[in-house]
N, C-alpha and C positions, 0 to 999 in steps of 0.2 A: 527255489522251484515253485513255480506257479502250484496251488493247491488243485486236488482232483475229486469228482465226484461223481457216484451213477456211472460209473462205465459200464459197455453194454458186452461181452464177449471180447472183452480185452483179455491180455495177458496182464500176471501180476506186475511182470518187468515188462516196460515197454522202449525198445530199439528200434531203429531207424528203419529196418529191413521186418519190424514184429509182423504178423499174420493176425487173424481174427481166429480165436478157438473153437468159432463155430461158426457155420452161415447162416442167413436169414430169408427167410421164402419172400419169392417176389411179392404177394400178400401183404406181409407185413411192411416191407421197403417201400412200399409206395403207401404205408398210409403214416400220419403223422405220430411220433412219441415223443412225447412230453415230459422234459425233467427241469423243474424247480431248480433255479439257482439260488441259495442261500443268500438271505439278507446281508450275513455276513461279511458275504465275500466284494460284495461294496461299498467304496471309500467315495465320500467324497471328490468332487473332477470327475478327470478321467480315469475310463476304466477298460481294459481289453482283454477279450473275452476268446478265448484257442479252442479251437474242435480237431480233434484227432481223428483220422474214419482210418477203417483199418480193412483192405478185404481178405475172405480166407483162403486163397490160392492168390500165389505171384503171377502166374499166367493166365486167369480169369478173367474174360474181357468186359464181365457186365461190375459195374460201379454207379453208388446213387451216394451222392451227398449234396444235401441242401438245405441249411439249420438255417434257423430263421429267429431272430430274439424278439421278446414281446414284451410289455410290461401289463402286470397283474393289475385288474381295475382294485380301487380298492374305498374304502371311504375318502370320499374330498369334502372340504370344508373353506370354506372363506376365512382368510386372514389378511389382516394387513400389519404392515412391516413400519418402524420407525428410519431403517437404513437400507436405502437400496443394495443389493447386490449382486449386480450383475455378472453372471459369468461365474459367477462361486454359488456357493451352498444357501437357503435363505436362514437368516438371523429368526430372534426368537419373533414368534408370531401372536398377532394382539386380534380382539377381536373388534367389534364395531365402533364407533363414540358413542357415548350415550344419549340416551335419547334428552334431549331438552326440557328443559322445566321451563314452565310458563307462570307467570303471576299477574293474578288479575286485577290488582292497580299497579296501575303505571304508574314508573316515578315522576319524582315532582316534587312543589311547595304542595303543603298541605294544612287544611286549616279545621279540622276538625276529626276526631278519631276512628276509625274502619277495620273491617276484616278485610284478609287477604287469604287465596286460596290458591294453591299450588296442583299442578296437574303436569302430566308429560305423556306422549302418545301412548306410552304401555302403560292399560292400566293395574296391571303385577307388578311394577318395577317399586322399589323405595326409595322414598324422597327425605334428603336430609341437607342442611340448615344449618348455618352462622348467624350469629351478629355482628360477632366482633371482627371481620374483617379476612377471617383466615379460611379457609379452603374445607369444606364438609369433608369427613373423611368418618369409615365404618363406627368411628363411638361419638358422631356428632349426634346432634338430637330427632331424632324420626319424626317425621310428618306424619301425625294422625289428624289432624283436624285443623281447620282456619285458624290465621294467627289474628289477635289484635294488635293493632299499633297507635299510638297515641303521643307517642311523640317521634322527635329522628331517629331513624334507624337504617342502616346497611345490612339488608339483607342477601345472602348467598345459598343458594339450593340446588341442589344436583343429586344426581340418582350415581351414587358409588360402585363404582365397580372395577377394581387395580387391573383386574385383565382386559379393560380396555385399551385402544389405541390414543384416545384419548377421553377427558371427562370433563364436558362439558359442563359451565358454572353460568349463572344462570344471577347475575347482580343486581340489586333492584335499592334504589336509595330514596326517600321520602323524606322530606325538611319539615318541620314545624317549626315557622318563623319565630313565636313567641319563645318556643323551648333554645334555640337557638342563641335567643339573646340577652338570655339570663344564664347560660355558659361559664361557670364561675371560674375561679383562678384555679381550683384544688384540680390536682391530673385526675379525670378519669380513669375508671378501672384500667386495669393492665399500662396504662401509661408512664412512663419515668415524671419522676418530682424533677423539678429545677437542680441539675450538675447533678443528679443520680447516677447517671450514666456517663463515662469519659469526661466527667465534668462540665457538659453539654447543659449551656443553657436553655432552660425550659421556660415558659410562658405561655399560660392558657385562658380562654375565655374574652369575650367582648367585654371592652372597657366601660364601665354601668354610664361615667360620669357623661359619656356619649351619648348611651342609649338616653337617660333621663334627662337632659339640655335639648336632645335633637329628634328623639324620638319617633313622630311622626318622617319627619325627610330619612331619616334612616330607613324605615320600615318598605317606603316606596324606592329609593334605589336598591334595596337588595330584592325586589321582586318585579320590578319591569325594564330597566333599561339595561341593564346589566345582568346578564348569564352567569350561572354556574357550573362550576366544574369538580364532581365526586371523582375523588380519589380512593380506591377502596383496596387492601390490602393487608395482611399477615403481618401485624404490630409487630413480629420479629425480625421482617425485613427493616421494621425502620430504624428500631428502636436498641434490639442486641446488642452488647456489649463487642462483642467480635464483628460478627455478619451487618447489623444495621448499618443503611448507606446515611441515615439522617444523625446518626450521634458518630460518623466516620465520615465526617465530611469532605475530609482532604486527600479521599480516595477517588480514583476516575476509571474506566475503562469498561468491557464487558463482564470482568469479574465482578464488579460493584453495581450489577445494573439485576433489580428484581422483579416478580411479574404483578402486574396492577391491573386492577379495572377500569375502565375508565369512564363517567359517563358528563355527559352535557345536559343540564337544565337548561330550557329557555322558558320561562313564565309567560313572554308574549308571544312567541309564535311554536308551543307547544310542542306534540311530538316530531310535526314537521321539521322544526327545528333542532332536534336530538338527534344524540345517538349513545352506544354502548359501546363499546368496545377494548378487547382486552391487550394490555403490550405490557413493556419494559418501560424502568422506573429509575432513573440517576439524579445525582446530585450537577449541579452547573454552577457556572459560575469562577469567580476567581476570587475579590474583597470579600464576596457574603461567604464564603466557607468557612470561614472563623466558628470554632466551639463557641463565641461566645455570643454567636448570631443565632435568635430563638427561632428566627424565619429562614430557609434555603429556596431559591430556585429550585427547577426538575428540569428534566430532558424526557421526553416522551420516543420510545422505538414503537416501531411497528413492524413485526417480523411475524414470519410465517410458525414458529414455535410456539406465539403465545395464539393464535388461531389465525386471524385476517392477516394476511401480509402487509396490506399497507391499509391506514384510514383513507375511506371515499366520502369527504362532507367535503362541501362548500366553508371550509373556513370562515375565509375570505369574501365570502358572498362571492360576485362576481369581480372583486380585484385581484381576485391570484387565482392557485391551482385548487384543484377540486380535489386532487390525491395525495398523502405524505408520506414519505418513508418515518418521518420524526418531526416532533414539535417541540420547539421549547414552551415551557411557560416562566414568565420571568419573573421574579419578583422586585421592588424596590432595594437598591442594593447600594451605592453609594448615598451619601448622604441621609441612609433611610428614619423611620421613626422609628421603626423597630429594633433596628440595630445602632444606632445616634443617637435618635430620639433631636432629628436636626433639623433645627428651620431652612434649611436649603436644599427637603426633598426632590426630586427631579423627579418622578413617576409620571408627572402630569405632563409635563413641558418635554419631555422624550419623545413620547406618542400627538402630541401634538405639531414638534418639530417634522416628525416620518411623515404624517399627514398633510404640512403645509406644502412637504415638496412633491407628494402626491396630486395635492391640486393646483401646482404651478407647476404640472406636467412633466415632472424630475422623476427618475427612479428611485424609488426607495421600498421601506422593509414594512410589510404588512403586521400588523397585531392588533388583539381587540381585548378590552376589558373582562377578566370574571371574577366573579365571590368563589375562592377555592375550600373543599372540605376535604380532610383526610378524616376518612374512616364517620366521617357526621360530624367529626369539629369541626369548629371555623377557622382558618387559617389566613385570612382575610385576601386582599386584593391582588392580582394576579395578571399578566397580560401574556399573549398568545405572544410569539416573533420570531417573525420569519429570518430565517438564517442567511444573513449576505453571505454566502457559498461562492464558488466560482460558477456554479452551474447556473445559479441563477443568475448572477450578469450576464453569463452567454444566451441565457432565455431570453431576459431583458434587451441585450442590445442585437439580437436574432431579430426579436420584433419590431424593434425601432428600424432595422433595417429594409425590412417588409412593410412599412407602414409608415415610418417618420415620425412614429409618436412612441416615446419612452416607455409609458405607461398611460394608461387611461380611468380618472375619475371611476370609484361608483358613482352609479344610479341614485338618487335620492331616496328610490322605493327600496333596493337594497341595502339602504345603510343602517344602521338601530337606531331607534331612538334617540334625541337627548332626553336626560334624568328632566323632569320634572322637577323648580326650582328659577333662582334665578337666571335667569338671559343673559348670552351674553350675545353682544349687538355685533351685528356682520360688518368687517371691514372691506369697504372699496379697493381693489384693488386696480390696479392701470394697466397695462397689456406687458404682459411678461416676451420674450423670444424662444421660440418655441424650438423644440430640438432635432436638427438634422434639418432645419430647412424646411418643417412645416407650418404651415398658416397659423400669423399670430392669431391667437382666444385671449380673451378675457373671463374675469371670474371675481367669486369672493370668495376669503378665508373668512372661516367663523369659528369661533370658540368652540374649545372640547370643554364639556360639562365636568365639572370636580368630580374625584374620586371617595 
């Protein structure tokens, strides 16, 4: 039996035929009386609410009933929810994201030592700090005053607060070419020694006998023709015995995928040419998965979890799309140095091969050269590549259809640089047949500059 409460001139027992114990003056009947329903007596859904009116004579012909339900104002607050739920009850309630941390250099190569200074719209709010790669949380180190920095470093600052919806991080990475390139073999801190872990081979540091033979042309390819790409992350996603996806290589799927920072240096064309942004982190690949390969491929996600849903840069300049749900970035994997140590690397002649059928008007798989760093090491050479997917031949032969041309050359102005070095001299080429019936072009293939 439905619970009761507040009756007004009821009987204790009430029947079908009960009476009211007393009458109520017309005065009163027509003005409103208010009784509070107990919190209690509401669940969750639905709920239905019985009014009994009761008069005190059976043959009484005046009768007033007209209840009316209301809900009590009471304190309102903004929240926002990680799970929608419509139509039900709302899940636990988070409060704003936080506010942003700003830092007032921008990343980059860097060639001489500076402060950095840390600010975010509230100026009450606390600002706290990484170096090493993992996530500021309540016992990281507090911001009282400008940092120095004087060599590479990955920095991460954000203003903590668990009862956020989310908490915004805030990554900032600065290269010192020189410190860079004296990198030695021993792990840095927190880093596994060679086969410490899963018996995962380990290799660290630029090779000296390079830097000291070549020196000079090293110096100038890792800072103008070629891009870098920071990788910045929680040593214990890579690295863990259990959880690491880089010492559990021959694991795949969204179980094995962890969240990264991720940013782009470009030395020649600056901020324009950058960006930040945070996603998901996997292992790729098939041959390089091997323990006993010091270098892995990645796979880059970009999902609405880690904040942007998808990256908005120009990859590609203007030879591909401007948005990605995912990126690979590839490493040399067959026949590699790192893992071979084989004179019949293929890194160079892959991206040269994609490129030649680029400019003889074929479709093919975009990628561009970077210097990769996880966490500020160097992990060396790296290329973008685009995923031959189905979606994209249906792009591709979409446009060919529309147009009669596969694919379209960049621009000269959009393309990077070559490295600085020797030349390699353009080959003549004779008029190729152009696809679907379009007017034959002519053109030249030119070398790709060494990596």
């Amino acid at each position: 039996m439905a619970p009761r409460w507040l009756p007004l001139n009821a009987p204790v027992t009430l029947e079908w035929d009960s009476q009211a114990t007393a009458a109520r003056p017309v005065v009163e009947a027509v003005r409103w009386q208010a009784y509070p329903v107990p919190a209690g007596l509401v669940t969750a859904g639905v709920n239905t609410l019985a009014v009994t009116a009761l008069n005190d004579a059976v043959g009484d012909p005046e009768f007033l009933m007209a209840p009316r339900l209301t809900r009590r104002a009471g304190a309102v607050s903004q929240a926002f929810f990680k799970t929608p739920t419509p139509g039900a009850a709302n899940a636990e309630g988070f409060s704003a994201p936080t506010p942003v941390v700003t830092a007032s250099e921008p990343r980059g190569y860097k060639g001489a030592p500076f402060s950095v200074t840390l600010t975010c719209p509230d100026p009450a709010a606390e600002i706290r700090y990484t170096v090493d790669g993992s996530v500021p949380g309540p016992a990281s180190p507090l911001y009282a005053a400008p940092l120095s920095v004087s060599r590479t470093t990955t920095l991460r600052a954000s203003v903590v607060d668990p009862a956020a919806i989310r908490q915004n991080v805030t990554t900032v990475t600065w290269l010192f070419l020189e410190d860079i390139l004296q990198q030695g073999t021993t792990p840095p801190p927190g880093w596994p020694a060679n086969r410490q872990v899963n018996n995962h081979v380990m290799e660290y540091g630029v090779r000296q006998a390079i830097v000291t033979s070549d020196g000079a042309r090293l110096r100038q390819g890792m800072t103008n023709a070629i891009a870098s790409l920071s990788l910045v992350t929680d040593l214990g996603h890579l690295f863990n015995a259990q959880r690491g996806i880089y010492v559990n290589p021959g694991n795949d799927g969204i179980a094995w995928e962890r969240p990264v920072s991720v940013e782009l240096i470009d030395p020649v064309q600056g901020s324009a040419g950058e960006f930040q942004i945070d996603a998901g982190l996997r292992i790729r690949g098939a041959y390089s998965r091997s323990s006993g390969n010091p270098k892995h491929a990645f796979r880059l996600f970009f999902r609405s979890t880690y904040g942007e849903g998808r990256l908005r840069f120009p990859l590609f300049g203007d030879e591909g799309a401007a948005a990605f749900d995912k990126v690979d970035l590839r490493t040399s994997q067959n026949y590699s140095w790192a893992f071979e140590n084989s004179p019949n690397e293929t890194f160079v002649r892959e991206t040269f091969s994609r490129d030649s059928q680029r400019d003889m008007g074929m479709p093919y798989t975009r990628s561009r050269y970077y210097h990769l760093y996880l966490n500020g090491q160097y992990w060396g050479l790296y290329q973008t590549q685009e995923r031959g997917t189905p979606t994209l031949r249906r792009a591709i032969w979409a446009a060919t259809a529309r147009t009669g041309i596969a694919s379209r050359p960049a621009s000269p102005a959009t393309r990077r640089p070559p490295a600085t070095g020797p030349s390699t001299p353009s080959m003549p080429c004779t008029t190729w047949p152009s696809p679907r019936g379009s007017p034959a072009r002519t053109g030249t293939i030119t070398g790709v500059p060494g990596a």
